[in-house]
C-alpha positions in Angstrom: 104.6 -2.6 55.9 102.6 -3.4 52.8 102.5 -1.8 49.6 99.0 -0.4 50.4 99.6 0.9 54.4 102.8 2.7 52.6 101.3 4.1 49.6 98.3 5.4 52.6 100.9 7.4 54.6 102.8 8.7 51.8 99.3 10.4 50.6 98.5 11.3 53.9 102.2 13.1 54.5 101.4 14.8 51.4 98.0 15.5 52.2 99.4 17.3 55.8 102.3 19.0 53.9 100.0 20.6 51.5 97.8 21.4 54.5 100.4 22.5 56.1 101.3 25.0 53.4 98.1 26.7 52.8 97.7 27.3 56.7 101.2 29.5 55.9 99.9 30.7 52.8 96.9 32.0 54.3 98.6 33.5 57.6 101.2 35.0 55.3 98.0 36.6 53.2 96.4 37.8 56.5 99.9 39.5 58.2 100.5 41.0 54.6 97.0 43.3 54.8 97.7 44.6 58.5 99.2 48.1 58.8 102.4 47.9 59.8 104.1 51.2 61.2 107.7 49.2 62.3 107.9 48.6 58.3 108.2 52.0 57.7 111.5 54.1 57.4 110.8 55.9 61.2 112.8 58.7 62.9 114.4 57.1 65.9 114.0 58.8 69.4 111.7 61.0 70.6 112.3 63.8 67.7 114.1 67.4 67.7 111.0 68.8 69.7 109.8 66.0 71.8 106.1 64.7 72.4 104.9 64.2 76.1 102.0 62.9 77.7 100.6 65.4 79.7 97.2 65.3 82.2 95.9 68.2 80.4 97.9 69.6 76.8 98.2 73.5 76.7 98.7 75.7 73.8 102.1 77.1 75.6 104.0 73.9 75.3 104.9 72.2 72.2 104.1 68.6 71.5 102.4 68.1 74.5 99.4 65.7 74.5 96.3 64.3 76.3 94.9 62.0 73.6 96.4 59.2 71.1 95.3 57.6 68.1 97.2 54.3 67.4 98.0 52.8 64.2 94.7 50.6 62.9 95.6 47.5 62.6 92.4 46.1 61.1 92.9 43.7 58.5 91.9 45.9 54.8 93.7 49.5 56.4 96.3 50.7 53.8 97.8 54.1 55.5 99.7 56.9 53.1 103.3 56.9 53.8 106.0 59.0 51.8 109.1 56.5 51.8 108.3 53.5 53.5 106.0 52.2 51.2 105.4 51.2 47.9 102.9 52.1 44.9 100.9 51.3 42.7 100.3 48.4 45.3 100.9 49.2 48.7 103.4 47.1 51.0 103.0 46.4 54.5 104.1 50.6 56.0 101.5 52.1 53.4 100.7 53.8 50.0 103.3 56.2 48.6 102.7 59.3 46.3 102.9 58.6 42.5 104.2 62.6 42.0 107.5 63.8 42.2 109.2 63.8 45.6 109.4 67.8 44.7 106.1 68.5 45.1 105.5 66.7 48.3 106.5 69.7 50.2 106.3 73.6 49.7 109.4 73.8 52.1 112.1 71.9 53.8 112.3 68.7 51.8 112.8 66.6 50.7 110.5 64.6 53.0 112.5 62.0 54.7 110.6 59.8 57.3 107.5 58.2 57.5 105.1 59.1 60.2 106.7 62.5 61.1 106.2 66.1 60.8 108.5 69.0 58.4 110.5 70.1 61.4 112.8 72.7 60.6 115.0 70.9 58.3 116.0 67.4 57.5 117.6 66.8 60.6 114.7 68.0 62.8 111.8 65.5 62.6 109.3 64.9 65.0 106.2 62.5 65.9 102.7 64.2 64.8 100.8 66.0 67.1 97.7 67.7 66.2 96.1 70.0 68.6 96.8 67.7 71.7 96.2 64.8 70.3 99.2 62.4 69.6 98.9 60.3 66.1 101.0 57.0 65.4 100.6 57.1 61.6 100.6 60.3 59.5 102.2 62.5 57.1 103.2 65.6 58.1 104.6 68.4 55.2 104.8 72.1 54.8 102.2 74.0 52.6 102.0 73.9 49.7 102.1 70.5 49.3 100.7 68.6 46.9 100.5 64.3 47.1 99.0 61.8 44.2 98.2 58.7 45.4 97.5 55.9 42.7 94.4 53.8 43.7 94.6 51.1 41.2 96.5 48.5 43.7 93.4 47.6 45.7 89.6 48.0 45.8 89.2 51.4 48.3 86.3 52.0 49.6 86.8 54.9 52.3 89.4 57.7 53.0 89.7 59.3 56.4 92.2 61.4 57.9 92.6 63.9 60.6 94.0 67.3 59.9 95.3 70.6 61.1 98.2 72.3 62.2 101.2 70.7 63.9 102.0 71.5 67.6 105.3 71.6 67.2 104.8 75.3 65.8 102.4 76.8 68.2 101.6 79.0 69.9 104.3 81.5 68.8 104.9 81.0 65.5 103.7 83.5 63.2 101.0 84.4 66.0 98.8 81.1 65.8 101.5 78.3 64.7 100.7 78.7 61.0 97.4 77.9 58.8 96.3 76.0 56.4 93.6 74.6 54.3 93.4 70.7 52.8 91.8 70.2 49.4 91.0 66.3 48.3 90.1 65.4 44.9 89.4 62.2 43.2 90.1 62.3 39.2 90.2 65.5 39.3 87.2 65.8 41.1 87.0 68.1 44.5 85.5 66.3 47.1 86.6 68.1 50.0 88.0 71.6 50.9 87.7 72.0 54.3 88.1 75.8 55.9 91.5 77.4 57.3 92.9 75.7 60.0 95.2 77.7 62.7 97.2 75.9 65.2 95.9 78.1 67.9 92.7 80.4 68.2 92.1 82.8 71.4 94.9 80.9 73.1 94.0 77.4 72.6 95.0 74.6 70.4 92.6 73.7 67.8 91.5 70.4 67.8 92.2 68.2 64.6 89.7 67.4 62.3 88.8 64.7 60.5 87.9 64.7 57.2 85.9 61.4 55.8 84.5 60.2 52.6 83.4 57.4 49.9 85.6 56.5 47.1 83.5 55.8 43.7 84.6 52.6 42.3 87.4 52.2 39.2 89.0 56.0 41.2 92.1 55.8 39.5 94.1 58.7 42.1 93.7 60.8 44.9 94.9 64.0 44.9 95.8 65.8 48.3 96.6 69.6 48.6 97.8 71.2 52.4 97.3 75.0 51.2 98.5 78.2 52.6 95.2 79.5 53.7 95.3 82.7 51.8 98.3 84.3 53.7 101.4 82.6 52.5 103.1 79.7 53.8 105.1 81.3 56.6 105.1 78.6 59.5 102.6 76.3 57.6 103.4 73.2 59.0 100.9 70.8 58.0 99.5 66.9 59.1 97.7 64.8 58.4 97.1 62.3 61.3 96.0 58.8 61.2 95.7 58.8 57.0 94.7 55.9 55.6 92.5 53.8 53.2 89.6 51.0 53.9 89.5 48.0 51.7 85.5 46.6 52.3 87.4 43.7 54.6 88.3 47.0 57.2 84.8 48.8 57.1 83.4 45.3 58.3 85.1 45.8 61.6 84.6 48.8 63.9 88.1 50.5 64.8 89.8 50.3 68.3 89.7 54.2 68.8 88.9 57.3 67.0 87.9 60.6 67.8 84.7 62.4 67.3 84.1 63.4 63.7 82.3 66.9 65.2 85.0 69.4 65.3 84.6 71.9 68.3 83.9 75.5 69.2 87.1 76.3 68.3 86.7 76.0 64.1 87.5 79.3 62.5 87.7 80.8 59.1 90.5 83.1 58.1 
């Protein structure tokens, strides 16, 4: 082999190695934006009150569900977590608070899982279900609860979540599985206060509801609030289901699944 033909494949191996590593770099990038709910520190099991798929979820059986929402996985979806993730940037399970772990939960702390609800103590976990409808991702607390999220690790566009009361609390706790009412401000800002939720109204589950809305660029934090709904915090177990913020690279593709944004006839006031 000449000088020349050797001098040609040593550029060319060097040519495919440095190919070869920005084909990584760039599947690395991609995997490294994607949700990831097995990154996050999960209960194992099924919980203390387990969830099952039922034909038709009543308002007499705990965790019972007819509906799921699984984890986004579009490329650009950063989801709030409590301890699985990190902040001000956000890791591959989600976006954790910036405030202290104290104020994450009006009760039963401190919070200990991702993805789960409060239970009735640290040892009694379970998956979020809100008003019949299972959620993979979400943060679950007991009111009041107050959680800063810092938005200074990525360009958010878009907040959405799913709220309400979880199921494992109705229908006989405290009458209608505890209420609450979820307050979300930007800078200090209120941008939405939705009304009271009950677990169950007349007998039935109330369905979750999702709350939506724009972030104005250069936000600096979100500031979420589960209230009491004006009647103390007995049995307030709060969720959020399916929380999570959209980068301009996730509202470019339409989600998998979701549920209506309309909540039904069963919204009340308290």
């Amino acid at each position: 082999m000449n000088f020349v033909n050797m001098f040609t494949e040593l550029n060319s191996g060097k040519r495919i190695g440095r190919f070869a590593f920005i084909i990584m770099f760039i599947i690395g990038a991609v995997f490294n934006v994607y949700a990831a709910k097995e990154d996050c520190t999960n209960i194992d099991g099924d919980g203390a009150v387990p969830i099952q798929e039922v034909a038709e979820e009543g308002a007499a059986v705990k965790n019972d569900y007819d509906e799921v929402v699984e984890e986004d996985d579009r490329k650009g979806v950063v989801y709030l977590s409590v301890i699985g993730g990190s902040q001000p940037e956000p890791n591959a399970c989600g976006l954790n608070p910036k405030n202290p772990a104290g104020e994450w939960t009006g009760w039963g702390g401190p919070l200990n899982f991702d993805n789960v609800t409060i239970g009735e103590g640290a040892t009694t976990r379970n998956h979020i279900v809100i008003g019949g409808t299972y959620f993979e991702r979400g943060v679950g607390a007991h009111s009041i609860a107050t959680l800063v999220y810092d938005l200074t690790g990525d360009n958010y566009r878009r907040f959405e979540a799913y709220v309400g009361m979880s199921d494992e609390k109705d229908p006989t706790g405290c009458n209608h599985g505890g209420t609450s009412n979820f307050t979300f401000s930007i800078d200090g800002t209120e941008i939405v206060a939705t009304d009271t939720f009950a677990g169950t109204v007349g007998g039935e589950n109330v369905d979750p509801f999702k709350v939506e809305f724009d972030i104005p660029a250069n936000a600096s934090e979100l500031t979420i609030v589960m209230g009491d709904g004006g009647d103390g915090n007995g049995c307030d177990h709060s969720a959020m289901g399916d929380a999570k913020l959209l980068t301009a690279q996730a509202l470019a593709i339409e989600p998998a699944n979701k549920l209506p944004t309309i909540w039904g006839h069963l919204k009340a006031s308290y």
